[in-house]
C-alpha positions as CSV (number, residue, x, y, z in Angstrom):
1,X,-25.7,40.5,-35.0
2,X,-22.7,39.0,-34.9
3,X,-19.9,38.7,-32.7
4,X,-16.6,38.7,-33.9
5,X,-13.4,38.3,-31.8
6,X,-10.6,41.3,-32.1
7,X,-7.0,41.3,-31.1
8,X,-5.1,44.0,-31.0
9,X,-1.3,44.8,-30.2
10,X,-0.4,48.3,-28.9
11,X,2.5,49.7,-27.5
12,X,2.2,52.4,-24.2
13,X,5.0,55.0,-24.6
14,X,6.3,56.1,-20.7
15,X,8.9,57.9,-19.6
16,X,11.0,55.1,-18.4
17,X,10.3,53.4,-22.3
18,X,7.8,51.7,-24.4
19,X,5.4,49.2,-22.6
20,X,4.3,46.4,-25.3
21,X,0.8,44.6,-24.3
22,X,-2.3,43.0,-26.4
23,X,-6.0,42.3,-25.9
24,X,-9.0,40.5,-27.0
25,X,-12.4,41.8,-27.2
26,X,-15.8,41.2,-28.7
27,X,-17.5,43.5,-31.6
28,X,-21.0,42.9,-32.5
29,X,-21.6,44.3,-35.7
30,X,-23.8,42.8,-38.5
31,X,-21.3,41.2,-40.9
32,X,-20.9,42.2,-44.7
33,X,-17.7,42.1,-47.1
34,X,-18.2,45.3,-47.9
35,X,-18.1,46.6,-44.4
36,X,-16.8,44.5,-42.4
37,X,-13.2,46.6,-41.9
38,X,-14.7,49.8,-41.7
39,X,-16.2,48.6,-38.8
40,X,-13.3,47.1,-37.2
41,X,-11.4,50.2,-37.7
42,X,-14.3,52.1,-36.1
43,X,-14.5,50.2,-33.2
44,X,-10.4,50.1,-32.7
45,X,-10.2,53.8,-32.9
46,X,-13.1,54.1,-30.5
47,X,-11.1,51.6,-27.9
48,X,-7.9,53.6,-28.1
49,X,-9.7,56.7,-27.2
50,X,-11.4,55.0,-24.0
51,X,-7.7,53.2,-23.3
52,X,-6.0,56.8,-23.7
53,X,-8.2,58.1,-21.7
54,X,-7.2,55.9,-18.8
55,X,-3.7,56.4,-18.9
56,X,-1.6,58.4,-16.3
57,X,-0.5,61.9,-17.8
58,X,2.6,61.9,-19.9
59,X,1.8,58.5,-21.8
60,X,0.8,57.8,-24.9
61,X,-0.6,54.8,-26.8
62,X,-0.2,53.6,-30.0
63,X,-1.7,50.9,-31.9
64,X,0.6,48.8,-33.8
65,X,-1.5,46.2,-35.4
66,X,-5.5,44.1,-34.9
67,X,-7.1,42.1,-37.0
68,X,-10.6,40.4,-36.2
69,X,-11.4,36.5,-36.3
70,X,-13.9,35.7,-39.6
71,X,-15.6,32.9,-37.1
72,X,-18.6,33.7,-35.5
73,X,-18.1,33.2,-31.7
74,X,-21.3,31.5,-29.5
């Protein structure tokens, strides 16, 4: 396995306007070029499920853009 650095840019819709963050995580996944994006995208939408999750009632995430490092991280 390897792991594979993410980042990801989202914006948190509230009632007093749009909150724009980012954040960096770690994917282990075995690498291949044929799946190697469906597996990103898997593990993004699985994320913004657990991050929606946590917000307060009455806001709403939305993802506006990731992409993962190629570089194996040690």
């Amino acid at each position: 396995m390897e792991k594979q650095m993410t980042y990801i840019s989202y914006v948190i819709q509230t009632e007093n306007g749009p909150v724009f963050d980012h954040e960096k995580f770690h994917l282990e996944h075995t690498l291949s070029a044929a799946t190697f994006h469906d597996v990103t995208k898997n593990e993004i939408v699985k994320w913004a499920d657990r991050k929606s999750k946590e917000l307060p009632k009455g806001q709403r995430l939305t993802v506006l853009n990731f992409f993962t490092f190629e570089n194996e991280i040690k």
